[in-house]
C-alpha positions, 0 to 999 in steps of 0.5 A, a space after each residue: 548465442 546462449 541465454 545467460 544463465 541468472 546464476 551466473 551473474 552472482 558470483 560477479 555481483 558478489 565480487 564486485 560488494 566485496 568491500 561491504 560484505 567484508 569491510 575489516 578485511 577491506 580496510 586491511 587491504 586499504 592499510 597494506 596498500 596506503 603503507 606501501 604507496 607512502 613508503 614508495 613516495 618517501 625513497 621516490 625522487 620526483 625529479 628524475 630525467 625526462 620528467 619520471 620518478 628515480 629510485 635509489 637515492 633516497 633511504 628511509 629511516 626507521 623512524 619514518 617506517 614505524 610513524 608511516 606503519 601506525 598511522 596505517 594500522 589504525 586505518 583497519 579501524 576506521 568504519 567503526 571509530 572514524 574520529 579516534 582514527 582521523 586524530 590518531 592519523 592526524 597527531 602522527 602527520 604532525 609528529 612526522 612533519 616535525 622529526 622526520 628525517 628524509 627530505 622531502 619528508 614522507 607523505 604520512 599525510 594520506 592517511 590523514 586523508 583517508 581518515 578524513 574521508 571516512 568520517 565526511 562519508 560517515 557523519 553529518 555536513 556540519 560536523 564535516 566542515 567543522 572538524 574538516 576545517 580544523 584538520 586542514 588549519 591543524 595540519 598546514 600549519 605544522 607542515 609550514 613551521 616544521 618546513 626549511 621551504 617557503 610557507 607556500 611551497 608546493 607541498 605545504 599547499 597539497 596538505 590543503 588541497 588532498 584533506 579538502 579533497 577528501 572532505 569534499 568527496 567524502 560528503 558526496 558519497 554520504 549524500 549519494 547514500 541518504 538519496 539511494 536510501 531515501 528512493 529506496 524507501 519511497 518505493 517500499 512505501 509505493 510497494 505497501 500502498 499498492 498492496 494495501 488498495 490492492 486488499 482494500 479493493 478485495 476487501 469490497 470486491 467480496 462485501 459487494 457479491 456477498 451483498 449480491 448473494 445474501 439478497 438472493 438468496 433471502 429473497 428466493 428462500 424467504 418463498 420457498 419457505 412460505 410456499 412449502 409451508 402452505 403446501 404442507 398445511 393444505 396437503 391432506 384436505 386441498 391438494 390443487 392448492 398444495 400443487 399450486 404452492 409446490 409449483 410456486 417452490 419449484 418456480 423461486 428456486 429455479 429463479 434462485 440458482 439462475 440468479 446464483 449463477 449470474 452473481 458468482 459468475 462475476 468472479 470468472 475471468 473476462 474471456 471464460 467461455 461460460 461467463 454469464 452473458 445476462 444483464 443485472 436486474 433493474 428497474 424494468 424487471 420490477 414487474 416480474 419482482 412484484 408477480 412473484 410476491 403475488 403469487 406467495 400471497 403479498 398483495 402489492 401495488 406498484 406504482 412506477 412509471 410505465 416506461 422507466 428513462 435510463 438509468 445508470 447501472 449502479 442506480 438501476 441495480 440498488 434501486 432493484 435490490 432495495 425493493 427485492 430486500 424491502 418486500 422479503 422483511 415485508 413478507 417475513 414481518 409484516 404478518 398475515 393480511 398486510 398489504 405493501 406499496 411501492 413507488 418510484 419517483 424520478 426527479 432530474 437529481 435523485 430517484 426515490 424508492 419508497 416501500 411502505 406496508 400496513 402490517 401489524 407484524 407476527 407475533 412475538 415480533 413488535 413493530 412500532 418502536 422507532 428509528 433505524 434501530 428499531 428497524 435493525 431488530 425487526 430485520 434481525 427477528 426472522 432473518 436471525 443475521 439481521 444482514 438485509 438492512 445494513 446490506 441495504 444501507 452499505 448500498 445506498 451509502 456506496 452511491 452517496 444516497 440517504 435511507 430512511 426506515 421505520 414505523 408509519 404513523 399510520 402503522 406498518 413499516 417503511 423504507 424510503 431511499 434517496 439516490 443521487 443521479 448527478 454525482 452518478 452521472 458524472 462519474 461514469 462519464 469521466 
């Protein structure tokens, strides 16, 4: 058995919403069709023997063919004026029912029928009802005071039953229609929000690694320059120190791609071979952090417990990164001599990172101005992006925690940075 071809399929499908891609010349069809069941029904004698319709004893006049053929023909227009239609097929019904000539009289009232079809499937549930009832109230009473019969006779009670029918049916399939289009919607919306999370998530997903980037690279770069500088000045006179320094340079950028590679690692798939298999940076590499600054010639005194507790990992991750950013603006701003601190405190609800230095800053550069603003400047001063500290602060506000930077009273400058654990916590475990 041969799979199906999906083309195939078309041409069936395009048959079968024939009458909505073609609607006036379904109607047409609709016309033809209704104007020969009713003349077939006005020569059928519904008595023959055995139960069965016989043909031939009954004719039609003229004035019942021209009456059934109007009231068809308006049918062709009944999508785009459903009411004229139903009063225009309406009044030829009434003038049929009370001229007409054949007994029983021809059943011009299906197109009635129709027209009262259309305008339910087309119009409100109120409006159906309203101009529904007044049809059938207009209709059975012309057919009960035009008829020699009794008012109850067989045919004067099918006028009510066939128009309330196609009221009925009509608002049924307008209802299917608003249903059909209000899941339709819906999943349009469903499809949009998806779309949208999906380019949020993206959104974050890049502002994440060019966080992770930028203090990479600001940090290793930042020692680079530094010690290329020295090694620079002290070429001529002190060449050890120039090697020294040199060596620094070659240390921090080899640092700087291994730490590049981890990070755009992230973007590869889980099942690349050559995804990045090394931890992120916390807490317990504070001290390799530290070693480094040392070595670019920034004293800091860390104080930290010895044997840091786990912690989670976005925790653990910011905590590191704000200390890698604290002490580069320190090392870029702070100015010859400074000397910076780091403390980290840990409570059962938060962990605070304090990094504090007693710099009077480089010149040209002011340091005691006040508030995060203030602090902003003096980032933007050396860096020229000014995107340490809001990098920073996007990270601390991702995990819910507070920052705090600016001046000392004392002199020099300070981060200070809060971070929840509990919210944290709860977090990951569900």
């Amino acid at each position: 058995m041969t799979p199906l071809d999906p083309g195939q399929d078309a041409p069936r499908t395009g048959r079968f919403h024939w009458h909505r891609s073609h609607p006036l010349a379904f109607d047409a069809v609709l016309a033809v069709a209704a104007f020969m069941a009713i003349l077939i029904g006005a020569v059928a004698d519904p008595h023959g023997p055995h139960g069965a319709p016989r043909f031939g004893e009954r004719h039609l006049s003229a004035m019942t063919v021209a009456l059934t053929g109007l009231a068809c023909a308006v049918l062709v227009l009944r999508r785009r004026l459903p009411r004229t239609v139903l009063a225009a097929t309406g009044a030829l019904t009434i003038v049929e029912l009370a001229v007409g000539t054949s007994d029983p009289r021809a059943p011009v009232a299906a197109s009635a029928v129709i027209a009262l079809f259309t305008l339910a499937s087309r119009t409100d549930r109120p409006t159906t009802w309203r101009i529904g009832a007044v049809t059938i109230v207009v209709l059975t009473a012309a057919a009960m005071l035009s008829s020699s019969r009794p008012w109850y006779a067989q045919e004067n009670l099918g006028i009510i039953a066939w128009t309330g029918m196609a009221a009925a049916a009509g608002d049924a399939v307008r209802s299917r229609r608003a249903y059909i289009s209000a899941i339709q919607e819906r999943a349009e919306r469903a499809e949009r929000t998806r779309e949208e999370e999906a380019r949020r998530r993206v959104a974050e997903e890049r502002m994440r690694i060019a966080r992770e980037l930028h203090d990479v690279v600001a940090h290793h770069i930042a020692l680079v320059n530094v010690q290329a500088g020295v090694a620079s000045h002290v070429m001529d006179n002190r060449p050890d120190q120039a090697k020294q320094a040199l060596a620094h340079v070659r240390e921090a950028s080899r640092s700087a791609l291994e730490e590049l590679r981890t990070t755009v690692g992230l973007l590869r798939h889980s099942d690349d071979p050559g995804a990045p298999t090394e931890p992120a940076p916390g807490l317990g590499d504070l001290d390799q952090l530290v070693d480094g600054f040392v070595r670019a010639g920034l004293p800091v005194d860390l104080d930290a417990p010895r044997t840091p507790e786990a912690l989670p990992a976005s925790v653990d991750l910011t905590a590191y990164r704000v200390v890698q950013e604290a002490l580069t603006n320190v090392h870029k701003h702070a100015g010859d001599g400074a000397r910076a601190t780091v403390r980290i405190v840990r409570s059962e609800a938060a962990l605070t990172v304090t990094v504090q230095d007693d710099g009077a800053g480089r010149a040209g550069v002011p340091r005691q101005r006040g508030g995060e603003r203030a602090a902003a400047e003096h980032d933007a001063a050396g860096s020229g992006g000014g995107h340490g500290l809001i990098g920073m602060r996007e990270r601390v506000f991702a995990l819910r925690g507070t920052i705090v930077v600016g001046p000392r009273a004392a002199g020099g400058f300070q981060v200070r940075v809060t971070l929840p654990l509990q919210a944290i916590r709860t977090g990951e475990t569900t």
